[in-house]
Backbone as CSV, one residue per row, in Angstrom:
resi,resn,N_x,N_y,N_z,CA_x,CA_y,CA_z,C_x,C_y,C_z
1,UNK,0.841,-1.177,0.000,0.000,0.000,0.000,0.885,1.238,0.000
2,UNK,0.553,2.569,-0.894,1.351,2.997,-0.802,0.594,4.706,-0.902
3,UNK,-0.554,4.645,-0.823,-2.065,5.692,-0.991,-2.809,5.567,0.323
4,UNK,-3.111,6.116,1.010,-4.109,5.760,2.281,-4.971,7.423,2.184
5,UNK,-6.241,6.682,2.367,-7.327,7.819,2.377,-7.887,8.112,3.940
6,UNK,-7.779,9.017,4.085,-8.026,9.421,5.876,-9.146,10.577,5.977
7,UNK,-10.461,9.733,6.959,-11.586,10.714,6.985,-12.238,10.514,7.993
8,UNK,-13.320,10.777,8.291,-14.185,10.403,9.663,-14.959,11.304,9.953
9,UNK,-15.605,11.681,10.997,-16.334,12.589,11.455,-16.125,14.069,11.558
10,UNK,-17.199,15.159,10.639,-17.081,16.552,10.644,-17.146,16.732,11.942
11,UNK,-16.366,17.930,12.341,-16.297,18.404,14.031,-17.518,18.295,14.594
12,UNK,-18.653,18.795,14.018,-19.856,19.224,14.044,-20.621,17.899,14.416
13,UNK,-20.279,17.103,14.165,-21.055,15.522,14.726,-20.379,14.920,15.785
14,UNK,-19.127,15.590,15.994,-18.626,15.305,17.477,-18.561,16.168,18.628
15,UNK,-19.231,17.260,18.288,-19.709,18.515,19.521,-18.428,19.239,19.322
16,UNK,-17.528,19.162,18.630,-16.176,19.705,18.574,-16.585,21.194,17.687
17,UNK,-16.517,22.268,18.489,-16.923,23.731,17.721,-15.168,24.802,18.165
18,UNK,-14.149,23.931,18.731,-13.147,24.633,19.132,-12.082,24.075,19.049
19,UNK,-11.055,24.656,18.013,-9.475,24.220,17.749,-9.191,23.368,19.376
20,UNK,-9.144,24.053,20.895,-8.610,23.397,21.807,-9.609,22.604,22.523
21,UNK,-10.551,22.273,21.828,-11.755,20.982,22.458,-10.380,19.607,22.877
22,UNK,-10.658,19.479,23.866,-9.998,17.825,24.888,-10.000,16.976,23.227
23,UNK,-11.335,16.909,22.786,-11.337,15.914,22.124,-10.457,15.695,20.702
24,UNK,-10.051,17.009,20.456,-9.163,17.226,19.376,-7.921,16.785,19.738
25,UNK,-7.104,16.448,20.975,-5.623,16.586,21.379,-5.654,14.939,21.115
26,UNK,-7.280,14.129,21.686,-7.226,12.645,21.431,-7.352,12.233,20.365
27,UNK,-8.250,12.911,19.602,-8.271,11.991,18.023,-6.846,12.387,17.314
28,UNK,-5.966,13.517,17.424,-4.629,13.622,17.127,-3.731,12.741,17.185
29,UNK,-4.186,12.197,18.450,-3.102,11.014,19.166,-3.108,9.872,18.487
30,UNK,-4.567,9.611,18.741,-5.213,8.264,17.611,-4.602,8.300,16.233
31,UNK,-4.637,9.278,15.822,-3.958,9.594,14.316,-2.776,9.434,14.086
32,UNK,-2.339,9.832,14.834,-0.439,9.480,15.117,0.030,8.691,15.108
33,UNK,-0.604,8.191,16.084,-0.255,6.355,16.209,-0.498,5.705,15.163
34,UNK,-1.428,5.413,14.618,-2.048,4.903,13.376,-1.147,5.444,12.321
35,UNK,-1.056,6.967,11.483,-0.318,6.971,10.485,1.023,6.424,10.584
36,UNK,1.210,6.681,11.834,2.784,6.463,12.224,3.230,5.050,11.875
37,UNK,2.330,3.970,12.033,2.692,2.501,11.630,2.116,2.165,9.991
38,UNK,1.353,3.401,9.476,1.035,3.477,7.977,2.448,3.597,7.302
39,UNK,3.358,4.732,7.644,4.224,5.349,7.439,5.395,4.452,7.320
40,UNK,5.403,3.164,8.499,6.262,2.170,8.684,5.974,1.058,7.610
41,UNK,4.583,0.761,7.693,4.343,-0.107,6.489,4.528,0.304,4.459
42,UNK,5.462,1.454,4.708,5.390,1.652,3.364,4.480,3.260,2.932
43,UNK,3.627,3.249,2.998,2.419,4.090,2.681,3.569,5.524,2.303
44,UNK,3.210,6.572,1.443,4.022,7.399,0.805,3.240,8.530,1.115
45,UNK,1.783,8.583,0.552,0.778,9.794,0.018,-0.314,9.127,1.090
46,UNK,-0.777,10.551,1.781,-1.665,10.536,2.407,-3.163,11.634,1.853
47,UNK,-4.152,10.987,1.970,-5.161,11.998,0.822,-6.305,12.264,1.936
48,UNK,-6.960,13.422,1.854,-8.050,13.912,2.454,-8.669,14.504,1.245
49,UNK,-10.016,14.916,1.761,-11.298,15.935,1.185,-11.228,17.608,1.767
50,UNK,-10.196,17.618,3.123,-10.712,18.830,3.689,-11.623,19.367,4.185
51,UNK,-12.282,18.372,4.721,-13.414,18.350,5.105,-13.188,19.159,6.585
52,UNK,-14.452,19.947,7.715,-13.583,20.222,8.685,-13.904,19.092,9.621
53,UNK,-13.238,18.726,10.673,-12.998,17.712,11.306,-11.729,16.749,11.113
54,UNK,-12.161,15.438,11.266,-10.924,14.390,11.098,-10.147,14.732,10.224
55,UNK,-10.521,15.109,8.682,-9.723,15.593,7.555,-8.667,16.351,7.816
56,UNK,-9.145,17.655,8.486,-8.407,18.945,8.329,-7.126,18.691,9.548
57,UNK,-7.401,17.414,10.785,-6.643,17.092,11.977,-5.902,16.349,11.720
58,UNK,-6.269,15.648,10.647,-5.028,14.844,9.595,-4.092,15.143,8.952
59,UNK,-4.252,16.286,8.868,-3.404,17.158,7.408,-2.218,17.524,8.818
60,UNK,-2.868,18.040,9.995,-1.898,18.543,11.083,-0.920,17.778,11.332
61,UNK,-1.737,16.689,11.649,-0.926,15.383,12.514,0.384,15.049,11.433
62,UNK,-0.048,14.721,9.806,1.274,13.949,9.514,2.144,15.313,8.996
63,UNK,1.393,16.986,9.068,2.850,17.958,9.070,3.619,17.351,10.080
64,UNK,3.329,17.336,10.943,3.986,17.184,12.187,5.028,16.061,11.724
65,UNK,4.702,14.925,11.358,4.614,13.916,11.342,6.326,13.916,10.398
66,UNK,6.167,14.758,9.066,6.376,15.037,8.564,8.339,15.448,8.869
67,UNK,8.258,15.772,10.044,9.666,16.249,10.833,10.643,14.898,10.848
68,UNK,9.504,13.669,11.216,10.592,12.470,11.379,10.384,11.826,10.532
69,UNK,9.329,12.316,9.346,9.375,11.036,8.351,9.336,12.135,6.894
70,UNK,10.193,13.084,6.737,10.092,13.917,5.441,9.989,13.216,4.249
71,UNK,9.535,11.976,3.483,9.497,11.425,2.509,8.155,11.634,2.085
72,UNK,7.321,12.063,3.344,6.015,11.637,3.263,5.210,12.561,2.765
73,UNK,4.082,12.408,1.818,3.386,13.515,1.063,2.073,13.619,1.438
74,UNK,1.494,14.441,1.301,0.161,14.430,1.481,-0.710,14.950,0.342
75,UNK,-2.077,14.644,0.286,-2.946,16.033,-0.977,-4.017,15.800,-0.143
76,UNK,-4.510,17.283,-0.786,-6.244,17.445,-0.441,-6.577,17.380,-1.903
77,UNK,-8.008,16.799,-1.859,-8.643,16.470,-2.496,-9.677,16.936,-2.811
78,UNK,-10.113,18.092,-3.664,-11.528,18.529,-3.364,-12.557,17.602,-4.119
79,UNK,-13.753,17.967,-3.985,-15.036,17.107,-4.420,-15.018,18.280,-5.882
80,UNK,-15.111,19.205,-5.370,-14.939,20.376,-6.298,-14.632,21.706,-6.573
81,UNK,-14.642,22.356,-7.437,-14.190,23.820,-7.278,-14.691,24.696,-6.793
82,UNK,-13.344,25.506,-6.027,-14.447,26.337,-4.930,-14.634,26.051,-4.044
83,UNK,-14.622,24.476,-3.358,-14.812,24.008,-2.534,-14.428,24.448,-1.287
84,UNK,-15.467,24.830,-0.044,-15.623,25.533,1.033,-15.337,27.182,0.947
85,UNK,-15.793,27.875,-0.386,-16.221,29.187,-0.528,-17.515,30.171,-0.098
86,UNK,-18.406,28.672,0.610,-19.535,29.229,1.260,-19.577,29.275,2.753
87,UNK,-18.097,28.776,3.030,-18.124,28.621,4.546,-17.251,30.212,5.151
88,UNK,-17.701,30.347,6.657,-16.979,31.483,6.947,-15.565,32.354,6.995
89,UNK,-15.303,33.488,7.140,-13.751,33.943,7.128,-12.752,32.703,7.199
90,UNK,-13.322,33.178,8.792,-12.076,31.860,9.373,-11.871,30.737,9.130
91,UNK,-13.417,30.240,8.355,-12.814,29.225,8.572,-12.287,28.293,6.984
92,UNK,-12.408,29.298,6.082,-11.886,29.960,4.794,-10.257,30.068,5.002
93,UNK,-9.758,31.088,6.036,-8.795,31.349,6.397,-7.846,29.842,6.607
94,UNK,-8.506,28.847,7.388,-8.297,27.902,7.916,-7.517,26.722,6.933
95,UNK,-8.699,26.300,5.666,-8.333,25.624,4.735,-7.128,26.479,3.855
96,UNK,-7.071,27.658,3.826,-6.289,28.396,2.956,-4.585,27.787,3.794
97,UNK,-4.280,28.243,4.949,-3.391,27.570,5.675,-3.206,26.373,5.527
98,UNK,-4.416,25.243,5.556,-3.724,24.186,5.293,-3.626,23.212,4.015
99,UNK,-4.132,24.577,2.673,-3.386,24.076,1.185,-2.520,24.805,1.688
100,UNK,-1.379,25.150,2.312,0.055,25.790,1.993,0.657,24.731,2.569
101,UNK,0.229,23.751,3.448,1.093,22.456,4.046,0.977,21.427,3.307
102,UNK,0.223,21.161,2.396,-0.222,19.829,1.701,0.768,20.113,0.577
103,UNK,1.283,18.579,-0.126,2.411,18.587,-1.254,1.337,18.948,-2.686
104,UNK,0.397,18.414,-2.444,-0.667,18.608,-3.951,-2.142,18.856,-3.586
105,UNK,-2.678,19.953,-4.237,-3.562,20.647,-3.945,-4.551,20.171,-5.457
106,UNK,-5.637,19.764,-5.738,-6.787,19.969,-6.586,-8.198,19.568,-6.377
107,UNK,-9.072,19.911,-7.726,-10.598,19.383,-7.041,-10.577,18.377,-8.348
108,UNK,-11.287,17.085,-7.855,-11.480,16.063,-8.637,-12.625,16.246,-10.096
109,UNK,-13.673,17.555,-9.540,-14.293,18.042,-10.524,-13.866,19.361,-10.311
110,UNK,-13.785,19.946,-11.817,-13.591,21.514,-12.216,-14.385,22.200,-12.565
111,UNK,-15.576,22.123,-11.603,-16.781,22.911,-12.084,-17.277,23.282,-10.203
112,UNK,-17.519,24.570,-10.122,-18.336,24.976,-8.782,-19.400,23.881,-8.527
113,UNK,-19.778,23.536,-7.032,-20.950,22.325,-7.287,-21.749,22.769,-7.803
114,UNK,-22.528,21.871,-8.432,-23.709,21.427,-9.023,-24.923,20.521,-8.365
115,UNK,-24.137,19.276,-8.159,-25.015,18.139,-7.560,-24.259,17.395,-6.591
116,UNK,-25.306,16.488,-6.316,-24.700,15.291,-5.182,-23.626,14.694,-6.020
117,UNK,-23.722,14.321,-7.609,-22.682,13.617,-8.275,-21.640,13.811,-8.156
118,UNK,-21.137,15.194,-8.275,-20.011,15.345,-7.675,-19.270,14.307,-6.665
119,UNK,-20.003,14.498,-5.504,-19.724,14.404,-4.301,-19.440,12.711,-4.430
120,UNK,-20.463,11.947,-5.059,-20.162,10.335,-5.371,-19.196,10.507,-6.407
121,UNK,-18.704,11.270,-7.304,-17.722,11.090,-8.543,-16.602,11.228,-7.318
122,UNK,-16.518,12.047,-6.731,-15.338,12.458,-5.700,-14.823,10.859,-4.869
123,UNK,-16.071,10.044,-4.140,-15.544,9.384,-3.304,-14.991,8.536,-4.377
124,UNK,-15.671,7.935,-5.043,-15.056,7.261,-6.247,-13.745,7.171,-6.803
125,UNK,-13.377,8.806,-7.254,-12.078,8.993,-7.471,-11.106,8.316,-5.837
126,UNK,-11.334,9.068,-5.040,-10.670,8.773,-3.662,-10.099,7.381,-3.661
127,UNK,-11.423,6.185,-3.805,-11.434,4.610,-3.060,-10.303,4.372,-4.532
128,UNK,-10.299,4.805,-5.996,-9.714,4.253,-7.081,-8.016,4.546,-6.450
129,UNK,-8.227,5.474,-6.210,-6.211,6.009,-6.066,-6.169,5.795,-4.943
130,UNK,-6.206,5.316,-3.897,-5.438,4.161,-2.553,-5.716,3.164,-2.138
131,UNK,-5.301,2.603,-1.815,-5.441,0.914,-1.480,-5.967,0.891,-0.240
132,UNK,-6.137,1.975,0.718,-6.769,1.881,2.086,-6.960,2.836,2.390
133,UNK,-8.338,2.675,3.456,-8.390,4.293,4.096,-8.761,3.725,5.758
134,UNK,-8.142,4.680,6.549,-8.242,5.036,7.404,-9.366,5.813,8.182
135,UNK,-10.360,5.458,9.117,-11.664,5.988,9.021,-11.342,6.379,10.745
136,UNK,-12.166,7.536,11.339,-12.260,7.524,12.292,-13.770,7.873,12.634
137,UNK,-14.333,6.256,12.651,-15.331,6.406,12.854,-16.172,4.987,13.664
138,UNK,-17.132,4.968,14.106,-17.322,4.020,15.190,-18.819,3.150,14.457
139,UNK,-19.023,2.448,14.059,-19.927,1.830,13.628,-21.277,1.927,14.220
140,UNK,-21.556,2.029,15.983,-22.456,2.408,16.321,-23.619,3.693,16.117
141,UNK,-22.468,4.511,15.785,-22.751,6.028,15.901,-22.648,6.868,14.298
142,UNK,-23.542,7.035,13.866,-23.731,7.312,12.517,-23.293,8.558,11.955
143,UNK,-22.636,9.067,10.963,-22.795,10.420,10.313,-22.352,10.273,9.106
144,UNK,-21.940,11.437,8.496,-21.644,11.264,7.448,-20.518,10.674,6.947
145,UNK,-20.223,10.005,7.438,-18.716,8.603,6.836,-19.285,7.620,6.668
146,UNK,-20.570,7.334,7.133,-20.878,6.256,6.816,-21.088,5.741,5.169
147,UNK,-21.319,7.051,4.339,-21.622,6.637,2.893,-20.057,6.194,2.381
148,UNK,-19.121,6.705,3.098,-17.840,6.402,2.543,-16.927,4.867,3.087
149,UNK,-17.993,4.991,4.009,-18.237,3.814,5.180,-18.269,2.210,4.035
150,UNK,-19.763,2.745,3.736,-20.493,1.757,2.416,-19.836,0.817,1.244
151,UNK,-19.500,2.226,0.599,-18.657,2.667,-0.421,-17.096,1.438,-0.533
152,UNK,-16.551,1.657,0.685,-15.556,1.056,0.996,-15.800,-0.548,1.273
153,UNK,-16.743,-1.262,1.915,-17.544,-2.501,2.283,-17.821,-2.765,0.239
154,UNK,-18.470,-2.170,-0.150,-18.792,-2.387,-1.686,-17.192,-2.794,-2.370
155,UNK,-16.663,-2.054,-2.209,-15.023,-2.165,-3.335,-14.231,-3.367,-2.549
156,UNK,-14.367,-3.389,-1.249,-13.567,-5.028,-0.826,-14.098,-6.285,-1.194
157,UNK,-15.533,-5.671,-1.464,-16.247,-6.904,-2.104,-15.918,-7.507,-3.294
158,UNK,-15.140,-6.606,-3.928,-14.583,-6.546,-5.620,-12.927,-7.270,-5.403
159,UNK,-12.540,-7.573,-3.899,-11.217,-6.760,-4.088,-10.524,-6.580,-3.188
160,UNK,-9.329,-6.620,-3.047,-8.762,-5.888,-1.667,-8.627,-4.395,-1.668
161,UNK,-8.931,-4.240,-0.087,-8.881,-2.957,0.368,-8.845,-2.593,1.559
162,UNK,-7.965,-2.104,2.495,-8.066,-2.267,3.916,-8.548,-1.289,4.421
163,UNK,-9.359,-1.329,5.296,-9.822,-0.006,5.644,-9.711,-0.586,7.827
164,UNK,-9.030,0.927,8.476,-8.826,0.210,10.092,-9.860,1.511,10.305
165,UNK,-10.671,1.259,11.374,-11.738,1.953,12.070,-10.538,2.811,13.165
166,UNK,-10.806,3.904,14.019,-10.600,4.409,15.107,-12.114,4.505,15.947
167,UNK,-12.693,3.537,16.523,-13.550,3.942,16.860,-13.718,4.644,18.208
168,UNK,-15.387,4.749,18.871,-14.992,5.230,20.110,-14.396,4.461,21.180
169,UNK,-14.533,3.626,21.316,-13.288,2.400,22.261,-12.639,2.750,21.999
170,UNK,-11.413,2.734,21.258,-10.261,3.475,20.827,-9.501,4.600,21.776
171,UNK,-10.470,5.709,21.238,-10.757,7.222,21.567,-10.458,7.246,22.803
172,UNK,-11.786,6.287,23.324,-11.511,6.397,25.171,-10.648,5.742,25.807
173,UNK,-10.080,4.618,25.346,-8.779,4.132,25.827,-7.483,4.701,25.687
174,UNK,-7.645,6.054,24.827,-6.661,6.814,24.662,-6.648,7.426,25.941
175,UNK,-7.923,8.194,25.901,-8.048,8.986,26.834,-7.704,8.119,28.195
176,UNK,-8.222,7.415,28.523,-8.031,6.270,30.119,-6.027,6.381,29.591
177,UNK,-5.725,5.828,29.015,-4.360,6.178,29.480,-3.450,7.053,29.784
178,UNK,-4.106,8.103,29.016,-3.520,9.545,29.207,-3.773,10.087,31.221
179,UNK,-4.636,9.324,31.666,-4.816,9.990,33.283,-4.270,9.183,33.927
């Protein structure tokens, strides 16, 4: 494997409305750990949507990441052009900062949205160019990963494809060790 796709829950479905929310320092951790043995197994390019949440905490984690393992690349991926031009200053400001850390920046469609198609042409593109994705997401607890959730269950069916959960067990066993 040498592509890994990394996504999970918008902040907004995890009560997370603040850069220093507790819960951001743990799913970081979770991330770390995890890319960190991606990173060991080979893996080169790391891909997001930019989405805000897990996406945008991903892009952080392997800059960081990035110090002890400089080989390693990342891209964002948009669904499409323009993508997050309807969202606020900051948080405009936000994604603008973190296309200046990512190695490759584009949108999979070159047209402002239109439709949901997009958005399925997008995951599509995503599951075709890596061999695994990385989800941080908990099977019990539903949002929007789950279509990418699906998506991913459909293409192993075809196929190999690894996909590792972070779920909330995970999360909280992070947390229980951290005290």
């Amino acid at each position: 494997m040498t592509n890994l796709l990394i996504s999970g829950y918008r902040s907004f479905e995890l009560g997370v409305f603040k850069d220093d929310d507790p819960k951001v320092a743990v799913i970081k951790k979770c991330l770390k750990e995890e890319i960190r043995s991606y990173i060991e197994e080979g893996v080169q390019w790391f891909l997001t949507s930019g989405q805000f949440g897990v996406e945008q905490w991903a892009v952080e984690v392997i800059n960081e990441l990035k110090e002890e393992y400089p080989e390693i690349k990342q891209g964002l991926l948009f669904p499409f052009l323009e993508f997050g031009s309807n969202w606020n200053e900051q948080n405009q400001a936000k994604l603008m900062q973190l296309k200046k850390q990512v190695d490759f920046v584009e949108a999979v469609s070159h047209q402002p949205y239109k439709d949901p198609s997009q958005l399925k042409n997008h995951q599509a593109f995503m599951l075709g160019h890596t061999q695994g994705a990385l989800l941080v997401y908990d099977l019990e607890n539903e949002g929007k990963t789950k279509w990418l959730y699906q998506a991913i269950l459909k293409k192993q069916e075809k196929g190999e494809y690894e996909c590792r959960l972070i779920d909330f067990d995970q999360l909280q066993n992070t947390v229980l060790e951290e005290e």
